[in-house]
SERO-4910 file (N, C-alpha, C, O; in steps of 0.05 Angstrom, whole numbers):
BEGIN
 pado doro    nc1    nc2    nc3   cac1   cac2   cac3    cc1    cc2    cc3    oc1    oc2    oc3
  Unk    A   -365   2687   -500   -387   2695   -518   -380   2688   -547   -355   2691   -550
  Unk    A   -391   2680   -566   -389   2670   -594   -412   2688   -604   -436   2688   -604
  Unk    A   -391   2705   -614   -406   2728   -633   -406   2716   -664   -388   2710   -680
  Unk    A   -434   2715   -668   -444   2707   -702   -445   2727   -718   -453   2747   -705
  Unk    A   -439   2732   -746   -447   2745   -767   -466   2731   -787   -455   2715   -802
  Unk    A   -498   2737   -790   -520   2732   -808   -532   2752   -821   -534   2776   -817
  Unk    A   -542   2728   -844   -563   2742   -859   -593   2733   -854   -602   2711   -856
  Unk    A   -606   2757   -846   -630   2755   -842   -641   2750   -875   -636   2766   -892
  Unk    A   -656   2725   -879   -666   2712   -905   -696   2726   -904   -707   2726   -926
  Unk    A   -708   2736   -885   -737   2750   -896   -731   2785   -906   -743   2796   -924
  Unk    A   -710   2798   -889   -708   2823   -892   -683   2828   -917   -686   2847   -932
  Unk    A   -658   2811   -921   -636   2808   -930   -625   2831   -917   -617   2850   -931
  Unk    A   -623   2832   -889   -609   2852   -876   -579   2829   -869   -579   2806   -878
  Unk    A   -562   2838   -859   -538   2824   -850   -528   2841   -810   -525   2864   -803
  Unk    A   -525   2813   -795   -526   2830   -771   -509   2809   -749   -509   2784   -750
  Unk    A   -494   2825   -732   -474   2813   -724   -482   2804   -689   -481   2826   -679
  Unk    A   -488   2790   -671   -493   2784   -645   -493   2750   -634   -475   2734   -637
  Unk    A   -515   2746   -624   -510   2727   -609   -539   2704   -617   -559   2711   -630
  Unk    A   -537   2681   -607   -547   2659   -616   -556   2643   -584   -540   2634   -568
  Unk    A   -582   2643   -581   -588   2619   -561   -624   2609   -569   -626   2588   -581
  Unk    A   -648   2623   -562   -669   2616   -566   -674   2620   -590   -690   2608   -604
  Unk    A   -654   2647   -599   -661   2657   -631   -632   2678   -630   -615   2679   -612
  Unk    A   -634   2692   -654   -608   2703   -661   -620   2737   -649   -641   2749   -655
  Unk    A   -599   2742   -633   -598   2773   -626   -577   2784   -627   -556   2778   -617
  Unk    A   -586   2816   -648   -568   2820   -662   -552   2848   -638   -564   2854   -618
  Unk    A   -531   2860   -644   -519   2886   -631   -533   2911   -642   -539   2918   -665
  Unk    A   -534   2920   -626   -556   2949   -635   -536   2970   -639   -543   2992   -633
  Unk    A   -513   2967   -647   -492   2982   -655   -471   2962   -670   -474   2938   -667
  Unk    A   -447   2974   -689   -431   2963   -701   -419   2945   -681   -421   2950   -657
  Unk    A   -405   2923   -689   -391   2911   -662   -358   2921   -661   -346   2919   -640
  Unk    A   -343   2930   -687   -322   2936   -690   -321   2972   -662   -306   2979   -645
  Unk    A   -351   2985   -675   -353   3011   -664   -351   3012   -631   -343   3029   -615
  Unk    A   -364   2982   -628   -365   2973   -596   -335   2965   -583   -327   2973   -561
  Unk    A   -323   2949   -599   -307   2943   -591   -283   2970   -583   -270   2973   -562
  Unk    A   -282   2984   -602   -262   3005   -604   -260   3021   -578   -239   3030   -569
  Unk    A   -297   3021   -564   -306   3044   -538   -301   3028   -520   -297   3034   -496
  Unk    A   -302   2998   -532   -293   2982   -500   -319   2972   -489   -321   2964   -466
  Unk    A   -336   2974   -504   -363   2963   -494   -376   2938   -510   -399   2939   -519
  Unk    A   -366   2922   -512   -373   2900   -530   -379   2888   -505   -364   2880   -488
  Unk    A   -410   2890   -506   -415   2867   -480   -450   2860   -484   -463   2875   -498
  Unk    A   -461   2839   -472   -487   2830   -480   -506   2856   -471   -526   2859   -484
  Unk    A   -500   2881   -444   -524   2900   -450   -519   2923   -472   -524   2946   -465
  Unk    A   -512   2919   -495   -521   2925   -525   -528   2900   -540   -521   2905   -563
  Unk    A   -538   2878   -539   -550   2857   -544   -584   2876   -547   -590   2894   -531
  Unk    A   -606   2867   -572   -630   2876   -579   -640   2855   -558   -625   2837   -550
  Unk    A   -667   2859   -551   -679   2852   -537   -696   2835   -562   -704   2812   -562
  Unk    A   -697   2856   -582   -722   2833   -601   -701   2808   -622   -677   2810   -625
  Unk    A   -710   2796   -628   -693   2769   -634   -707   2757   -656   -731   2755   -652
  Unk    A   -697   2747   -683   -694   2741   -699   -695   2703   -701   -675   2689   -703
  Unk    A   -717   2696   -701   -721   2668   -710   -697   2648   -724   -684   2654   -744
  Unk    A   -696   2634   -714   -661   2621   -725   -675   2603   -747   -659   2602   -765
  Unk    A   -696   2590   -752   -708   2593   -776   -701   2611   -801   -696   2603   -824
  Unk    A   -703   2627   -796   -693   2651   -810   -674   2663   -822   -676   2682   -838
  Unk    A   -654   2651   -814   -623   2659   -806   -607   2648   -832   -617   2632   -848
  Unk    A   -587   2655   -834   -566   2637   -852   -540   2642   -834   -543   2665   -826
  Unk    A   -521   2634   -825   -498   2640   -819   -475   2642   -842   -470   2627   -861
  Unk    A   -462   2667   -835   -438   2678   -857   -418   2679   -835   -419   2680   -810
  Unk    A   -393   2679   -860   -368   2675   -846   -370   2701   -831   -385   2719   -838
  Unk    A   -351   2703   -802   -355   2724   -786   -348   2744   -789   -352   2763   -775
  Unk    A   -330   2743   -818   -320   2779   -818   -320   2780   -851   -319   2757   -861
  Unk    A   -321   2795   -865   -317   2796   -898   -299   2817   -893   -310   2839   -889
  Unk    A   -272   2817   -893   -249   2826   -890   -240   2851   -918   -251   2851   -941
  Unk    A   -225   2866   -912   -215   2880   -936   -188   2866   -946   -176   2874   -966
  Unk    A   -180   2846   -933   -161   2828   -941   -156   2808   -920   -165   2809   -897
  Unk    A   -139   2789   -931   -136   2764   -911   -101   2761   -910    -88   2758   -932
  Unk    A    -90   2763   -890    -62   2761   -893    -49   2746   -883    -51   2747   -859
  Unk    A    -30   2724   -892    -26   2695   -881     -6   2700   -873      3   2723   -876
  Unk    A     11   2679   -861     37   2678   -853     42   2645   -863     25   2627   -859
  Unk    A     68   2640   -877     82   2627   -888     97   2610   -864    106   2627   -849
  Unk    A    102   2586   -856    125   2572   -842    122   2580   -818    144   2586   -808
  Unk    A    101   2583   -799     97   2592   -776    104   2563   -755    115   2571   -734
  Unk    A    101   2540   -755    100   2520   -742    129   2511   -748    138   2516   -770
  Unk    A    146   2496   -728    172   2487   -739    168   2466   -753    176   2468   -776
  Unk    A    157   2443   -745    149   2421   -751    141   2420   -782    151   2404   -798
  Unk    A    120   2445   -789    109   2445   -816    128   2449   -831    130   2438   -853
  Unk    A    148   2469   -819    175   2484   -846    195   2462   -853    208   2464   -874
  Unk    A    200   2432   -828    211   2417   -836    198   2394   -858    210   2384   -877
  Unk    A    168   2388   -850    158   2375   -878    161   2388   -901    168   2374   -920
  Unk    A    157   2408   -904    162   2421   -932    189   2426   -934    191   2440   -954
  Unk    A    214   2421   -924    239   2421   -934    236   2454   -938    231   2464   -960
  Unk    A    238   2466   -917    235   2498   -906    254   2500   -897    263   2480   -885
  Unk    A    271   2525   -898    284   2539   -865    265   2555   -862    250   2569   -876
  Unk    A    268   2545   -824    246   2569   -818    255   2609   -821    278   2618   -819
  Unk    A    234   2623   -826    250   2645   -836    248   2660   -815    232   2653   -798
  Unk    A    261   2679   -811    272   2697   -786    264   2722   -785    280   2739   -776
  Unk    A    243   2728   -792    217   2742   -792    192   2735   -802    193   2722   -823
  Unk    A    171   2738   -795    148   2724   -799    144   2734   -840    147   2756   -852
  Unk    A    137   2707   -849    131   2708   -880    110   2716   -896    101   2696   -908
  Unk    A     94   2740   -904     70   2733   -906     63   2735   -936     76   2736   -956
  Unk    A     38   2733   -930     22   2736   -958     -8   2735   -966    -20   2719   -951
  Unk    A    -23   2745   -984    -38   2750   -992    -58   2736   -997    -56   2722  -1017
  Unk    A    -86   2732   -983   -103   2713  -1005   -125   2742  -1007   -120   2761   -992
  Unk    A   -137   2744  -1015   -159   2751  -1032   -193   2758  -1016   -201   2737  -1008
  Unk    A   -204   2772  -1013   -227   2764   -993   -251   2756  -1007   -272   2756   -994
  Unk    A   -251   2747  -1042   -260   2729  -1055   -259   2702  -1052   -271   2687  -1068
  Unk    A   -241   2693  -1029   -239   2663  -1026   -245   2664  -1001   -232   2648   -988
  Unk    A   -265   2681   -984   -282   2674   -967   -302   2657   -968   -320   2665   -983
  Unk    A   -307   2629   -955   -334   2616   -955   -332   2618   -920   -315   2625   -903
  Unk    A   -364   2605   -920   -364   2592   -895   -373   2570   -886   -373   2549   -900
  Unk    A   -379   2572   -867   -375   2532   -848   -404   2523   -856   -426   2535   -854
  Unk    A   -397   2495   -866   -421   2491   -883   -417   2494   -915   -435   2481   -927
  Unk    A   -403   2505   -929   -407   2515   -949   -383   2501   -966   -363   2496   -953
  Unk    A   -382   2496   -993   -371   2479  -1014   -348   2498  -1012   -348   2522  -1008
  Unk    A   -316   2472  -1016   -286   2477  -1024   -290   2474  -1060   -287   2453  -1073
  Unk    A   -292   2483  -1063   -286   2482  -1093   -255   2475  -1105   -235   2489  -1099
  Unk    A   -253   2454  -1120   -228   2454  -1127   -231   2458  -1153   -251   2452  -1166
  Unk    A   -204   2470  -1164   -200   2486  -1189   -195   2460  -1213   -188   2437  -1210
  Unk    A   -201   2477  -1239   -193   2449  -1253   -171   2444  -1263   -162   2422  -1270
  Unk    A   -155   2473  -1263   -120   2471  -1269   -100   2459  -1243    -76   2461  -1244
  Unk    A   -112   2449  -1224    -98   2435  -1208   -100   2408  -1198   -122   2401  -1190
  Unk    A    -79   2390  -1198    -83   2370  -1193    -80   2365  -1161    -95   2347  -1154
  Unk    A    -68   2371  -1144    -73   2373  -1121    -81   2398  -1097    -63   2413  -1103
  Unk    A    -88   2403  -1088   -101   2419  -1073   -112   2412  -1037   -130   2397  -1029
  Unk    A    -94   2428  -1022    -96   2406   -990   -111   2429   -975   -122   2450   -981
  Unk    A   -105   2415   -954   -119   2428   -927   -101   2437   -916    -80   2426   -922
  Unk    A   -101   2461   -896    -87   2481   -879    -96   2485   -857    -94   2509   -852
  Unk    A   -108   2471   -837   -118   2484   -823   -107   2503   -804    -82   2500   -805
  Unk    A   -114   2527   -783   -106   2546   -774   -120   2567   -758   -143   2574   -763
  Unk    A   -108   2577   -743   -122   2601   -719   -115   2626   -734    -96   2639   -739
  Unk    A   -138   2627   -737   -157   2667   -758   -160   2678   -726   -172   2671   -706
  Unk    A   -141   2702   -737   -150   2723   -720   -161   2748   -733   -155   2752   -756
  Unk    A   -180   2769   -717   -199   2779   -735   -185   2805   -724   -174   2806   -702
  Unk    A   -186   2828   -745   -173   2853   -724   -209   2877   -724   -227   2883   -740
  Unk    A   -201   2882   -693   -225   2896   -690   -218   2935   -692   -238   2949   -691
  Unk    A   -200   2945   -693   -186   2965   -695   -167   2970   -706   -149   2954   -703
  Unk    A   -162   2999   -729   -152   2999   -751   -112   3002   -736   -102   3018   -720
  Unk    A   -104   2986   -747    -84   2975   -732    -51   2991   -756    -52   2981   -778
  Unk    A    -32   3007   -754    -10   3012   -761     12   3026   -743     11   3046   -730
  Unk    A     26   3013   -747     61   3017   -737     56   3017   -705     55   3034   -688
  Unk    A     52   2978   -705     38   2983   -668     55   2962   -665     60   2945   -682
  Unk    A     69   2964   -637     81   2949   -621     67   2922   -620     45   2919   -629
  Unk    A     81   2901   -608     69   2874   -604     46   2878   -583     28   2861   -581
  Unk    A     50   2905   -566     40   2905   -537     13   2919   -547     -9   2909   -540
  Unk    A     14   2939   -561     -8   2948   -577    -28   2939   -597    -49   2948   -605
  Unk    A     -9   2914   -604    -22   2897   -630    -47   2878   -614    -70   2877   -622
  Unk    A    -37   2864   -589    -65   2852   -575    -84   2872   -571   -103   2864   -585
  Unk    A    -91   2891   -563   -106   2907   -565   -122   2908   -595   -146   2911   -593
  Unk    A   -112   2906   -616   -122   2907   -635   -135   2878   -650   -146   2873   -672
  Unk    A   -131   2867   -635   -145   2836   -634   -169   2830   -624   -170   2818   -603
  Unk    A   -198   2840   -640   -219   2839   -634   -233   2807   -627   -255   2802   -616
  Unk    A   -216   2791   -635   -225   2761   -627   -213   2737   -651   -198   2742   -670
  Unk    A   -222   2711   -644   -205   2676   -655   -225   2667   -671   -248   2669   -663
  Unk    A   -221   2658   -690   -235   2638   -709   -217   2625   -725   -193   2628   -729
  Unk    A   -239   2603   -735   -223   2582   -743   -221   2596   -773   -235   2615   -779
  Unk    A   -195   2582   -797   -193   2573   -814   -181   2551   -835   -167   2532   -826
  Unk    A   -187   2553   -861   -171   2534   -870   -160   2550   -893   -175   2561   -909
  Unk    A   -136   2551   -894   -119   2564   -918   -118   2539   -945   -101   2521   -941
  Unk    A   -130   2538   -963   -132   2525   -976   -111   2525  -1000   -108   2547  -1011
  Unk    A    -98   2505  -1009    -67   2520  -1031    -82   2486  -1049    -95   2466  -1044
  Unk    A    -70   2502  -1072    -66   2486  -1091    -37   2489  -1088    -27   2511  -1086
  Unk    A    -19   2463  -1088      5   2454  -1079     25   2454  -1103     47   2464  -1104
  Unk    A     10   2437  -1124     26   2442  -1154     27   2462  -1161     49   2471  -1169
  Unk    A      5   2477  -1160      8   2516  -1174     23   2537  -1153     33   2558  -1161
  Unk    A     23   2529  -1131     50   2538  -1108     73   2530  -1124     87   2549  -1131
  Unk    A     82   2507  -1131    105   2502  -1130    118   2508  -1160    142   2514  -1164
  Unk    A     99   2506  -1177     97   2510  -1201    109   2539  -1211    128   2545  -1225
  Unk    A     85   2559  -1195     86   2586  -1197    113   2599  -1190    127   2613  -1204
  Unk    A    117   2591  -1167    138   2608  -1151    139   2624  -1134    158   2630  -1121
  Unk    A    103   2637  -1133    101   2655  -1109     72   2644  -1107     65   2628  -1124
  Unk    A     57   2651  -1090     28   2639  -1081      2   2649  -1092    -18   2634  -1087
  Unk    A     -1   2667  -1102    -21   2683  -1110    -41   2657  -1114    -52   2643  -1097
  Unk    A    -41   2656  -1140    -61   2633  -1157    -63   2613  -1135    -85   2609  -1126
  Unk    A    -42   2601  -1124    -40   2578  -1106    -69   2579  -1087    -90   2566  -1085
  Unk    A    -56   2604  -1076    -85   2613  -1048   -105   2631  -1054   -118   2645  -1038
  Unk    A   -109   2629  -1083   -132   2657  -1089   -150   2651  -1093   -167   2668  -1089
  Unk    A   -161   2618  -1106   -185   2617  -1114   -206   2622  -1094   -203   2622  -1069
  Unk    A   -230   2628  -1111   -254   2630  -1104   -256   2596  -1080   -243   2576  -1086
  Unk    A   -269   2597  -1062   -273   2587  -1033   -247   2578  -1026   -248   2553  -1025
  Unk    A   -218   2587  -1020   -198   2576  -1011   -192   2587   -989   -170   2587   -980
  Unk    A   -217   2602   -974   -202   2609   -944   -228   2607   -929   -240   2627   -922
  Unk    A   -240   2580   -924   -261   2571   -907   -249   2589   -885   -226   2595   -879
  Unk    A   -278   2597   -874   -271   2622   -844   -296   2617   -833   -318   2614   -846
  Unk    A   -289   2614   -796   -310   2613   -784   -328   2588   -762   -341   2580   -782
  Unk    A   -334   2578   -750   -371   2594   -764   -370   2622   -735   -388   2640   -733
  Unk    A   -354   2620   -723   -361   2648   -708   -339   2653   -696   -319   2639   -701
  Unk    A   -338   2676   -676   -310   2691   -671   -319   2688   -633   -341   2690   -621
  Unk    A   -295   2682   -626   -293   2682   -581   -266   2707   -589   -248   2712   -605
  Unk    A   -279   2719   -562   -264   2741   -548   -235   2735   -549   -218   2746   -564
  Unk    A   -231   2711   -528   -209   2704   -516   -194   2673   -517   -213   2658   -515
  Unk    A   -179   2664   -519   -167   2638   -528   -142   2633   -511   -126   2650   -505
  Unk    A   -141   2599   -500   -117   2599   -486    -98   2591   -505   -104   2575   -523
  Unk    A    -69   2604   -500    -49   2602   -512    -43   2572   -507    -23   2567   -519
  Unk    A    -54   2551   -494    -44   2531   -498    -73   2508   -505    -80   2487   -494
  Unk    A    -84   2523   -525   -105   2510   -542    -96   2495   -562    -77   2502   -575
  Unk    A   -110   2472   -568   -100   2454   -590   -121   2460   -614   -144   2469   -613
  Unk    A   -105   2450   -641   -116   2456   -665   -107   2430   -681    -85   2419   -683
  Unk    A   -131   2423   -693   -137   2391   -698   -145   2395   -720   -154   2418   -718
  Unk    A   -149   2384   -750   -160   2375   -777   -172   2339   -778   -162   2317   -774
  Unk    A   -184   2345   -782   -193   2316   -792   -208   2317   -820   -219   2337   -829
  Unk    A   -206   2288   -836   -216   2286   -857   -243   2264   -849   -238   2244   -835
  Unk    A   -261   2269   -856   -284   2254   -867   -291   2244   -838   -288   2260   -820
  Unk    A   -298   2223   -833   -297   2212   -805   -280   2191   -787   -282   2174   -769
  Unk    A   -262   2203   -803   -236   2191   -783   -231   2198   -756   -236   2223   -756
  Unk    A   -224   2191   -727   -221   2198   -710   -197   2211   -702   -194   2231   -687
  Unk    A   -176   2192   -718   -145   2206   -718   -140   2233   -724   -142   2234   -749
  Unk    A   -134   2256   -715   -128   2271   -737   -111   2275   -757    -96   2256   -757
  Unk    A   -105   2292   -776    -88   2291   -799    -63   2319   -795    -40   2321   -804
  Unk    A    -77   2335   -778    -63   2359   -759    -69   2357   -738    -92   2350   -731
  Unk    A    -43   2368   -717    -52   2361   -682    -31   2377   -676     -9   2367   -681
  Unk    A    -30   2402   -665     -9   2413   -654    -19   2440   -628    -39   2454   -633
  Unk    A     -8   2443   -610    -14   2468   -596    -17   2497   -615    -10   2501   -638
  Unk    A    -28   2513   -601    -15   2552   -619     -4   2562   -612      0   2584   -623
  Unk    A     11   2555   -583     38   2559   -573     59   2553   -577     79   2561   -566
  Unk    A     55   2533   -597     83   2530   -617     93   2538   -639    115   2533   -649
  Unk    A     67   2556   -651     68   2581   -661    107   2596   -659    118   2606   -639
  Unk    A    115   2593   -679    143   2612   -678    141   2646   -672    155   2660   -658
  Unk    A    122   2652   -687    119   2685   -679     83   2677   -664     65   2661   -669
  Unk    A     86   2695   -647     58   2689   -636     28   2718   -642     32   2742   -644
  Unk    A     11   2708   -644     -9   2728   -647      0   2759   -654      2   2769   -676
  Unk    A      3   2772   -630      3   2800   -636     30   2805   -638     37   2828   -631
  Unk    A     55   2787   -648     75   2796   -660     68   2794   -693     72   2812   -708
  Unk    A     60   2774   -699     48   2779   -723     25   2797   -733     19   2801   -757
  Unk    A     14   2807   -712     -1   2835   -719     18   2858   -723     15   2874   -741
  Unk    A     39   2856   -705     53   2880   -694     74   2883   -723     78   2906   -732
  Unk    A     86   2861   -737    101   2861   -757     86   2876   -777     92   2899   -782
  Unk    A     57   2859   -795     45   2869   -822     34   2897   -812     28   2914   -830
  Unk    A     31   2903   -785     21   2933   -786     48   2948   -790     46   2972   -782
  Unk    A     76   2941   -801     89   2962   -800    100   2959   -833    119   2969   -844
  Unk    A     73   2938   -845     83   2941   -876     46   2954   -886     38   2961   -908
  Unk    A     36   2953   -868      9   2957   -886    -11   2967   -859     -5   2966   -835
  Unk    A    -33   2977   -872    -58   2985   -844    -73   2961   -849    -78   2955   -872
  Unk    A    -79   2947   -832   -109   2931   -822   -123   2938   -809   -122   2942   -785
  Unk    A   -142   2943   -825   -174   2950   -821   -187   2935   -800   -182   2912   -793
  Unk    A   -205   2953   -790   -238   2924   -775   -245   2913   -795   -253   2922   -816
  Unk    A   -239   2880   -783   -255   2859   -793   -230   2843   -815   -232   2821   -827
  Unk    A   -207   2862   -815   -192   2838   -825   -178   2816   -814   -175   2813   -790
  Unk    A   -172   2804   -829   -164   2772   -828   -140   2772   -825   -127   2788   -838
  Unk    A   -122   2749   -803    -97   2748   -805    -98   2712   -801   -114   2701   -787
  Unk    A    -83   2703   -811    -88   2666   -810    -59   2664   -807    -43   2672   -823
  Unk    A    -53   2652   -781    -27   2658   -764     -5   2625   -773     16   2620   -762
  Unk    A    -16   2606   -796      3   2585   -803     -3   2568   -790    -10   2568   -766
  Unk    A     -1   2548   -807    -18   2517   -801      2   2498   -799     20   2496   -815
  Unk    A     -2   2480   -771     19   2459   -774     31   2437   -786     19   2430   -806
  Unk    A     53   2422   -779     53   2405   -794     31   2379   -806     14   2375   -787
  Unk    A     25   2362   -827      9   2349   -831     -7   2345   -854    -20   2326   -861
  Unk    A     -1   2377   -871    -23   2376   -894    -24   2361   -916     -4   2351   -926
  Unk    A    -47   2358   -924    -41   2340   -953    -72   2346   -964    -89   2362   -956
  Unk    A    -72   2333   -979    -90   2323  -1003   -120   2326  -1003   -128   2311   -985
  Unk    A   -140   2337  -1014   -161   2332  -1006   -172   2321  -1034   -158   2319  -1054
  Unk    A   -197   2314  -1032   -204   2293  -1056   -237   2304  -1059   -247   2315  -1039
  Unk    A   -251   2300  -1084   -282   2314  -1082   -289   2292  -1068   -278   2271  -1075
  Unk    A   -311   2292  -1040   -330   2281  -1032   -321   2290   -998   -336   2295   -979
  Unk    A   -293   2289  -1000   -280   2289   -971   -302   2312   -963   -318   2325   -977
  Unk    A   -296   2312   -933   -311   2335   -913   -284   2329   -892   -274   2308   -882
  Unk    A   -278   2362   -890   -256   2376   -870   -260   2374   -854   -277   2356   -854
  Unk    A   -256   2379   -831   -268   2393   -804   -241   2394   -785   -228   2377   -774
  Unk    A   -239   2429   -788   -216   2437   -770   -224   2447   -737   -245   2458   -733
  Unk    A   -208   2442   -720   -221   2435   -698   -203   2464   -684   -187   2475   -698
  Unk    A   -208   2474   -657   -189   2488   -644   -203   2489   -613   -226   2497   -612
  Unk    A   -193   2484   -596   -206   2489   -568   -206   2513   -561   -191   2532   -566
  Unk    A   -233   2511   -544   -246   2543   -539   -257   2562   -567   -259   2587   -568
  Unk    A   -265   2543   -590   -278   2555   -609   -293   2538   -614   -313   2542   -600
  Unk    A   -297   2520   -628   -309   2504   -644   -298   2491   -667   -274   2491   -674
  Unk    A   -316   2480   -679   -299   2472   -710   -314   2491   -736   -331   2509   -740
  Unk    A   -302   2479   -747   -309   2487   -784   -305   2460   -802   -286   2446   -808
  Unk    A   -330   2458   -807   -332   2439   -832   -337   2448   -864   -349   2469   -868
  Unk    A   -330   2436   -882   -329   2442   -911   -330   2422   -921   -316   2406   -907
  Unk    A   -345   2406   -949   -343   2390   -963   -332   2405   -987   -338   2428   -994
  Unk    A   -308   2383  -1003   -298   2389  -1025   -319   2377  -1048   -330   2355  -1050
  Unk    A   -319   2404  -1070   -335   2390  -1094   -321   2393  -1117   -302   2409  -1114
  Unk    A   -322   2386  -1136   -310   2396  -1161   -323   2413  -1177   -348   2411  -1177
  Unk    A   -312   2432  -1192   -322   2461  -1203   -339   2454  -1228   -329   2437  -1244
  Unk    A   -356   2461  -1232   -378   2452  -1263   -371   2477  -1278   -365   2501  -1277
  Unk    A   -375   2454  -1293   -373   2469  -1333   -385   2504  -1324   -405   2507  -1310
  Unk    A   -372   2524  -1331   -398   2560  -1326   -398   2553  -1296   -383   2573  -1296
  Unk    A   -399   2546  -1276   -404   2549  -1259   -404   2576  -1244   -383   2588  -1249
  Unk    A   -417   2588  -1232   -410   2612  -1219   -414   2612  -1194   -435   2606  -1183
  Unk    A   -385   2621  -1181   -385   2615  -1143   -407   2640  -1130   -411   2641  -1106
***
């Protein structure tokens, strides 16, 4: 099932369900569903919402987004990393939510700025001091992202904030699946190249899914609907204005983004 989050454009209501002849939304919260264990198509509305109508938004607007640092071995050796011996995290902002479809903005204090792509996991239940075994449980479902860094202001700075904070630097989405095989591949491509630019399993993942739940829940609570972006493999580089992303993952879909450059006042 590929659960959507929209905005209805005639009512400006916002509603979370499913997509085939037209968009039908859940006649209850889906976090509230998920929690009772009933997340299933008979709470699906019967009346349905014209996809005309529709806009798609990223699938969750999170109370925060929490990354993990050096998750892939491969990636920690391009960057001249040791890998670290507990999962690394950090902070982006849930101001640098866009979605699929929607402009990368690059900043004008940076001269480079790459792609990340990566497996977002969404948490559907308010999650602290939980075992790894308890932390899947708290894994309401997979979506794609792209952790977006300005690379010079990373390296520059010394810690990541600015790097990963701007406004659209954590493309999310375009929708969330239940379930994912651990030996799913996750692909980036630039523009219309066929090669990709990232290609690696999420089983090679150093800490895996709900150990990385199981860790930040014993430094912080995650809420429904937050964001965890579990580290992107080796490969990243450069993006340029005109490029178009498109991060790929099996058993989800992709996510596309065109990069633009930021105008004079502009407001995201």
């Amino acid at each position: 099932m590929k659960i959507y989050r929209i905005l209805d454009n005639e009512t400006g209501d916002i509603f979370s369900g499913i997509i085939s002849d037209k968009f039908y939304p859940f006649e209850k919260d889906v976090y509230e569903l998920f929690c009772e264990n009933r997340l299933s198509m008979k709470f699906i509305s019967e009346k349905g919402i014209p996809l005309e109508r529709i806009k798609i938004l990223p699938p969750s607007m999170p109370t925060k987004i929490v990354a993990i640092g050096l998750n892939y071995k491969a990636h920690a050796k391009e960057m001249n990393k040791e890998l670290p011996d507990e999962p690394l995290i950090f902070l982006k902002p849930s101001s640098a939510v866009t979605g699929h479809g929607d402009y990368i903005i690059l900043p004008e204090c940076s001269e480079r700025v790459d792609y990340e792509g990566e497996l977002a996991l969404v948490i559907g239940d308010r999650c602290i001091n939980c075992t790894p075994e308890q932390a899947q449980g708290k894994i309401w479902g997979y979506t794609i992202a792209n952790d977006v860094t300005a690379r010079d202001l990373q390296r520059k700075d010394g810690q990541w904030t600015r790097a990963k904070g701007f406004d659209t630097f954590c493309p999310l989405g375009p929708w969330v699946v239940r379930e994912i095989s651990p030996a799913a591949r996750l692909q980036t491509f630039l523009n219309e190249e066929t090669k990709p630019v990232q290609s690696a399993l999420i089983n090679q993942m150093v800490f895996s899914p709900e150990v990385l739940v199981a860790y930040i829940s014993q430094v912080m609570t995650l809420m429904p609907g937050d964001v965890v972006l579990t580290g992107t493999p080796e490969g990243v580089g450069p993006m340029q204005v005109g490029d178009r992303v498109r991060v790929e993952i099996e058993g989800i879909g992709y996510l596309n983004n065109t990069v633009v450059a930021r105008e004079i006042n502009q407001e995201a």
